[in-house]
C-alpha positions in Angstrom: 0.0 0.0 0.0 1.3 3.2 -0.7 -0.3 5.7 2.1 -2.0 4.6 5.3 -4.0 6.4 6.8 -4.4 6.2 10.8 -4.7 2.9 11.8 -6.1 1.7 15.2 -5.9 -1.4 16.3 -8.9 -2.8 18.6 -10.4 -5.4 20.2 -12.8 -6.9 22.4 -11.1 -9.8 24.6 -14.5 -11.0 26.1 -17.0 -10.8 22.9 -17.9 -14.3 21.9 -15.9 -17.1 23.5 -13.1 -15.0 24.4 -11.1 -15.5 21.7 -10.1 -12.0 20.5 -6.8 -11.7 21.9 -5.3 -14.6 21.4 -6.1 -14.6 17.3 -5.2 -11.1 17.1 -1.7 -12.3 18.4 -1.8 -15.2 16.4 -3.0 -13.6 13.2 -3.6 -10.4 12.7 -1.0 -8.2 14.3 2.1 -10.5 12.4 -0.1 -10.2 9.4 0.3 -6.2 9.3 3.5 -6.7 10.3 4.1 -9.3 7.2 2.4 -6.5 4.9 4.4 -3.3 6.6 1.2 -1.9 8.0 2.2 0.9 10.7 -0.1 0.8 13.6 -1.0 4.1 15.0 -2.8 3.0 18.5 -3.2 -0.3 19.7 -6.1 -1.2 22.7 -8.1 -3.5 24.4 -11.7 -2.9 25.7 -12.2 -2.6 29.3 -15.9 -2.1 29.8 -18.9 -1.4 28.0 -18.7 1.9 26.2 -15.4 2.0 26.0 -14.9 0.8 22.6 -17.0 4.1 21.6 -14.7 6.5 23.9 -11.7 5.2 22.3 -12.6 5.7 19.0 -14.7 9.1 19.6 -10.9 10.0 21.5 -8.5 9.0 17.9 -10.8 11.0 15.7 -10.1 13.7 17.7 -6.7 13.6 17.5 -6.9 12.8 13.5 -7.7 14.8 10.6 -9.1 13.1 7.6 -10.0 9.4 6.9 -8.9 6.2 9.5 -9.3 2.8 9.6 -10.3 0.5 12.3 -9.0 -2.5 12.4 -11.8 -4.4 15.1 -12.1 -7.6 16.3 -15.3 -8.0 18.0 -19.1 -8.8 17.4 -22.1 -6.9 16.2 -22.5 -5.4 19.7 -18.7 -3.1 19.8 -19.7 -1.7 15.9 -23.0 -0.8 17.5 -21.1 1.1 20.8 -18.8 2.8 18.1 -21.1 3.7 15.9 -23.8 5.3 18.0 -20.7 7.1 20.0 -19.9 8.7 16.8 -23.4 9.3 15.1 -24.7 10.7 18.8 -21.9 13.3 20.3 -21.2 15.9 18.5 -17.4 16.1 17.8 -15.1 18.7 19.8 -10.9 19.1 19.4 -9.5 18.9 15.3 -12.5 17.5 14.6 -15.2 20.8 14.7 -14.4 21.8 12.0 -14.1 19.2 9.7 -17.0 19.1 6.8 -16.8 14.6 6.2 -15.3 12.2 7.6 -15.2 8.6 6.7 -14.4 5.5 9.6 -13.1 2.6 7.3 -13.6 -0.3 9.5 -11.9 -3.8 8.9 -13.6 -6.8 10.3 -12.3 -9.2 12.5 -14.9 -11.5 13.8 -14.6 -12.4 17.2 -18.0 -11.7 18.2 -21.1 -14.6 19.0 -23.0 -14.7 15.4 -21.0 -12.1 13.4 -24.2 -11.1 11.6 -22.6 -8.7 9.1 -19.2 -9.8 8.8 -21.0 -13.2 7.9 -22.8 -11.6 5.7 -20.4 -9.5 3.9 -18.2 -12.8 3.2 -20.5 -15.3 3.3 -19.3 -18.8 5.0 -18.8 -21.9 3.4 -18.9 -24.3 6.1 -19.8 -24.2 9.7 -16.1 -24.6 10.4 -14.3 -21.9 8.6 -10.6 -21.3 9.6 -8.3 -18.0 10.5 -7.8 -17.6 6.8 -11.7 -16.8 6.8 -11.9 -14.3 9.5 -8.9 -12.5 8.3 -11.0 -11.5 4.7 -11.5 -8.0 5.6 -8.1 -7.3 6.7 -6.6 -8.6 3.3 -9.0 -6.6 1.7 -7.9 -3.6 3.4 -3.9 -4.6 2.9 -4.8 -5.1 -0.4 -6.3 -1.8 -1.4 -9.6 -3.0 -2.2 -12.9 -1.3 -2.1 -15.4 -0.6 0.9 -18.8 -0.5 1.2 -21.0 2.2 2.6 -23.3 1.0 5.6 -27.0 1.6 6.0 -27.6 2.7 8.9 -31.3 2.5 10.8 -32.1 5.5 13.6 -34.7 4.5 16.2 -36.4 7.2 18.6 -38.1 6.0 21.5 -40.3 8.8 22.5 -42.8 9.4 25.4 -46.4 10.0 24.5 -46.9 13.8 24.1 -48.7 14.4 27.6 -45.8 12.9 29.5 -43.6 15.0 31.2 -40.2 13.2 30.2 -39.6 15.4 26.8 -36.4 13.6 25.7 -36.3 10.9 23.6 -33.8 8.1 23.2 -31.9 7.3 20.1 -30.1 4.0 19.1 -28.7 4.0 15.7 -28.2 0.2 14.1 -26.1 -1.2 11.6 -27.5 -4.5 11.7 -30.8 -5.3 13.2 -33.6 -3.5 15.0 -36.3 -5.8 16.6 -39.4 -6.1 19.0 -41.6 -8.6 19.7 -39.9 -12.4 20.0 -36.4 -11.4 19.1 -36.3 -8.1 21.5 -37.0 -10.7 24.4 -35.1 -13.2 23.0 -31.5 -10.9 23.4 -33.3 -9.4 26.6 -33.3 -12.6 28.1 -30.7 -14.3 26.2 -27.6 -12.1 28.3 -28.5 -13.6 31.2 -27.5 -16.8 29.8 -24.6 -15.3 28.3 -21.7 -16.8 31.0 -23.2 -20.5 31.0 -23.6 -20.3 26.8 -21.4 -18.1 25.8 -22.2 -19.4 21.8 -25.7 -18.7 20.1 -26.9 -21.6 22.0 -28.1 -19.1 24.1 -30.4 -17.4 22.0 -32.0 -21.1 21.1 -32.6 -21.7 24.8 -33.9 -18.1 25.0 -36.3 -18.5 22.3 -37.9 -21.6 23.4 -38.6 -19.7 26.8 -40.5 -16.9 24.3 -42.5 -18.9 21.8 -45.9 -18.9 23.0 -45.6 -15.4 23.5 -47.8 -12.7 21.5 -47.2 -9.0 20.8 -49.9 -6.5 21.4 -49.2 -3.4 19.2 -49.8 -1.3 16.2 -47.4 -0.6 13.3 -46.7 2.2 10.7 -45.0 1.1 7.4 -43.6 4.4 6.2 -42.3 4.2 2.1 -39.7 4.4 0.4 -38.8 8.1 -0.8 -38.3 6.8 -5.0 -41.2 4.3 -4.7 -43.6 6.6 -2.5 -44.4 3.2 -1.6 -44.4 0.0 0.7 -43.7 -2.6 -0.9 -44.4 -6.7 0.0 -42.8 -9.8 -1.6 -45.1 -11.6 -3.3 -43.5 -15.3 -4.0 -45.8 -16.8 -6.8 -44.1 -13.6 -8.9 -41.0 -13.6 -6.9 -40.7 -9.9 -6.7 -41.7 -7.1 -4.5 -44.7 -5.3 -5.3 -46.8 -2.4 -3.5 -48.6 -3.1 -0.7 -53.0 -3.3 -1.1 -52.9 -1.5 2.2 -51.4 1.5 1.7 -53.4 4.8 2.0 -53.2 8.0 0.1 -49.3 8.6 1.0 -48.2 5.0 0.6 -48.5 4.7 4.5 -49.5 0.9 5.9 -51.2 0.4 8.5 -50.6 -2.8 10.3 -52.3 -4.2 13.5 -51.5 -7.4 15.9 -50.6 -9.0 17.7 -47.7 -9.8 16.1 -45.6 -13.4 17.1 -42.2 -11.5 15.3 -41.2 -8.0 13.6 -37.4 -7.9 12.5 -35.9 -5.3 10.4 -32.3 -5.4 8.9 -29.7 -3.2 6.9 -26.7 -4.2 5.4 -27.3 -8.1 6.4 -29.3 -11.2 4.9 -28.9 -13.4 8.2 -28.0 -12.5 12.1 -25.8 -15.6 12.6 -23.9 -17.8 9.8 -26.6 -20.0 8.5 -29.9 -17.8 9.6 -30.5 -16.0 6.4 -33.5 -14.3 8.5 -33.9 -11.5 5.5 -32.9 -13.4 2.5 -33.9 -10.6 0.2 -31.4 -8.5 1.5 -29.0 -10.4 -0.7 -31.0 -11.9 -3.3 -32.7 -8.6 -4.1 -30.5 -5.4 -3.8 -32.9 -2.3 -3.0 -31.9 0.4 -5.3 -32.4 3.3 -2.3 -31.9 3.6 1.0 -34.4 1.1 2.6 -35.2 -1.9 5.4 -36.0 -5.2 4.9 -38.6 -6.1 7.4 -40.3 -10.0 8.4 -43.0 -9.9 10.4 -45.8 -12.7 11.9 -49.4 -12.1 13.0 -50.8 -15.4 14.1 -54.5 -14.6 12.6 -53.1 -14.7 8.6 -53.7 -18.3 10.3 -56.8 -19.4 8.4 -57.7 -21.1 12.1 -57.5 -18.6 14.3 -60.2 -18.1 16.4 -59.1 -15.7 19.2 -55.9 -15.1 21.1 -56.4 -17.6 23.8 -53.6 -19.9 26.2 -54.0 -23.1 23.6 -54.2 -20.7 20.6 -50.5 -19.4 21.9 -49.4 -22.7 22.3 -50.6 -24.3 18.9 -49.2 -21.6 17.6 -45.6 -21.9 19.1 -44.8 -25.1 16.5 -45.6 -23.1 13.8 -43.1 -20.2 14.5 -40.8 -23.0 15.2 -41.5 -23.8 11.7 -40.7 -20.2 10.3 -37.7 -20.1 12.5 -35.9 -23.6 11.3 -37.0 -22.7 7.6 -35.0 -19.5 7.8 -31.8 -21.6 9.0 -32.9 -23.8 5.6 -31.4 -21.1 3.4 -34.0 -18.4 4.1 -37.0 -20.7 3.1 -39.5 -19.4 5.1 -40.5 -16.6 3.1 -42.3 -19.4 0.4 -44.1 -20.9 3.7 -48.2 -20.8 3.3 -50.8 -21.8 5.0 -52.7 -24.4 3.7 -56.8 -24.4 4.6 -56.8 -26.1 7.8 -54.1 -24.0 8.6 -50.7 -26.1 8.5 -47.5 -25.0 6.9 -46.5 -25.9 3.5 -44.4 -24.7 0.4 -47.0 -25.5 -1.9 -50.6 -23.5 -2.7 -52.2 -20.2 -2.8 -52.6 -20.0 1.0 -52.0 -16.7 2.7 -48.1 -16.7 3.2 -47.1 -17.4 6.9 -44.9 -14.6 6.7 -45.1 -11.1 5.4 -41.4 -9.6 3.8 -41.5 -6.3 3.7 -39.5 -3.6 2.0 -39.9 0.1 3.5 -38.1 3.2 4.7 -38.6 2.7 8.2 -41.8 1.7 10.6 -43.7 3.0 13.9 -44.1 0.4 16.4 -47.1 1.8 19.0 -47.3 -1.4 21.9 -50.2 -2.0 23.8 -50.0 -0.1 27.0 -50.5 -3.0 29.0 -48.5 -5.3 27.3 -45.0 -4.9 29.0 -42.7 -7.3 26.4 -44.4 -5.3 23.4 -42.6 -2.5 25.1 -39.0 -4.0 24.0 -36.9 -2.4 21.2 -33.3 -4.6 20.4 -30.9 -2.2 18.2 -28.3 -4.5 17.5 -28.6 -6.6 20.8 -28.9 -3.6 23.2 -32.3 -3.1 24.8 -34.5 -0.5 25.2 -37.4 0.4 26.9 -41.0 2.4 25.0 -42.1 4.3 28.1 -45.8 3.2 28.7 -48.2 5.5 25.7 -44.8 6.0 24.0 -43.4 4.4 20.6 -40.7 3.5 18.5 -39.7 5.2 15.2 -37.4 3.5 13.3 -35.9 4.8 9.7 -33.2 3.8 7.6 -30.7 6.1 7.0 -27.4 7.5 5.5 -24.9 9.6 7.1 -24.9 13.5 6.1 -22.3 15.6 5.2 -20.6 13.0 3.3 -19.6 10.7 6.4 -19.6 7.6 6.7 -19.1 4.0 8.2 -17.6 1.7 5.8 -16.0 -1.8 6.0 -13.1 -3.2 4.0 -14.5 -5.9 1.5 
């Protein structure tokens, strides 16, 4: 390479299974030292929120583009990300129109969800050459891609007298209903499984559980527009629901609502938003999946044994996304089982949209849980959830080495 510009070196040394420092002392630090790469700072995290400081802390002290060489899980990006997008910069940096974080990859984290799906695995047992994808692209010069990013208010309902509003910006996922409590719960869990075992032992603990809420699909600025996957002409086409300004309106309860950017699956083989991939959007967009248990030509009403007959068939959706993303074909068939074949009202809907209001049921607390790329949030009781996909202004960005 013939110019570097700053380079810091970081890592988490208890993401995943712990694994971070060793392979960065294994691997990556005599690789850039192999390809003459001079490292400007070199640190380990100490706590949560630190990985933000120390990055917020080097682009203060440096002008102009740097790279970030991390080796962590979805979780640190987030913390850096929303340190930077959040706080407004001070020291060499006030001044400064753009600025672009170049990040390279390392992953050391528990699913990897982008890194996975920026270089997507093989096998289940990929080796250091693998990991270490990013960082040859970044010694080699390559290009880097631009990341979406998703920015979700929580705000109190007007009449409440707590006026400010919380922010989580997401590069990867943002999630309520059966996946918010599956990562609420799922930390607990986090020192006996440290792997994504965890989140299977978690979601079996959630899958009777219902969502009371109602949602706002809000469309896409080119398309004016909400758009729905239909799969018998395998494309996206515009919602029947939307109103005058291409707004959907979309009650519950819901048994799962998922959003991603810049990912097709949140762990190797879970390819949870296929279409991600399979389908580029041509603007800045989400890709949302979504169940409501009464597309279920049997449902009745939300009862104890309607939850529980239920639960099997969002196990269904669930291993079919593990089958290569299969469960967007899944329909319901007249007495209401799953299938691939038919006509029957698809089990789940795929959504494509600029972002989406989630509005819970007062008195339903778990509706009340917002995941932004693991971390958890609280909608105070009347409040909602705004979520809207997003790139950064001014010319600045986050982009990783590919």
């Amino acid at each position: 390479m013939a110019s570097c510009p700053p380079v810091l070196v970081m890592y988490n040394p208890i993401c995943g299974d712990g694994i971070a420092e060793t392979f960065f002392n294994e691997h990556v630090f005599p690789r850039l030292e192999e390809a003459h790469i001079q490292i400007t700072q070199k640190m380990a995290t100490g706590a949560a929120g630190h990985a933000g400081t120390i990055v917020f802390d080097f682009l203060e002290r440096y002008e102009g583009n740097v790279t970030v060489i991390l080796g962590s899980g979805d979780g640190t990006l987030h913390e850096i990300i929303n340190a930077l997008s959040l706080v407004a910069s001070k020291g060499v940096r006030k001044n400064v129109v753009s600025s672009s974080v170049r990040v390279v990859l390392v992953p050391c984290g528990t699913a990897n969800a982008l890194y996975c799906s920026l270089f997507k695995p093989i096998s289940t047992n990929e080796g250091p050459a693998y990991k270490l994808k990013s960082l040859e692209a970044f010694i080699m010069g390559s290009d880097v891609v631009p990341l979406t990013l998703t920015v979700t208010t929580l705000s109190a309902p007007p009449s409440s007298k707590q006026s400010c509003s919380k922010v989580a910006v997401s590069a990867v996922v943002t999630s309520t209903a059966l996946h918010a409590s599956i990562l609420h719960d799922s930390e607990s869990l986090r020192k006996e499984l440290p792997g994504i075992e965890r989140f299977k032992v978690a979601a079996r603990n959630n899958i009777t559980q219902w969502y009371s809420s109602h949602v706002k699909l809000l469309p896409t600025p080119s398309a004016q527009a909400v758009e729905i996957y239909d799969p018998d002409q395998k494309a996206f086409v515009i919602h029947k629901d939307s109103d005058a300004h291409g707004i959907v309106d979309v009650h519950g309860p819901f048994a799962y609502f998922l959003s991603t950017v810049n990912v097709d699956r949140l762990e190797p083989a879970f390819r949870i938003t296929p279409l991600a991939s399979d389908f580029v959007s041509s603007e800045v967009s989400l890709d949302l999946v979504m169940v409501r248990p009464h597309r279920d030509p049997t449902f009745v009403m939300d009862t104890i044994e309607a939850r529980n007959a239920f639960a099997e068939k969002s196990v269904a959706v669930l291993t079919a996304a593990y089958q290569d993303g299969n469960h967007i074909n899944l329909r319901y068939s007249d007495d209401g089982k799953i299938t691939n074949e038919g006509t029957g009202p698809t089990v789940i809907e795929y959504i494509r949209c600029k972002g989406w209001e989630w509005i819970p049921d007062e008195v339903d607390e778990r509706a009340h849980l917002v995941c932004s790329d693991g971390a958890i949030f609280s909608i105070v009781k009347g409040g909602k959830a705004a979520c809207s996909a997003a790139v950064p202004a001014n010319g600045a960005e986050f982009s990783v080495y590919v």
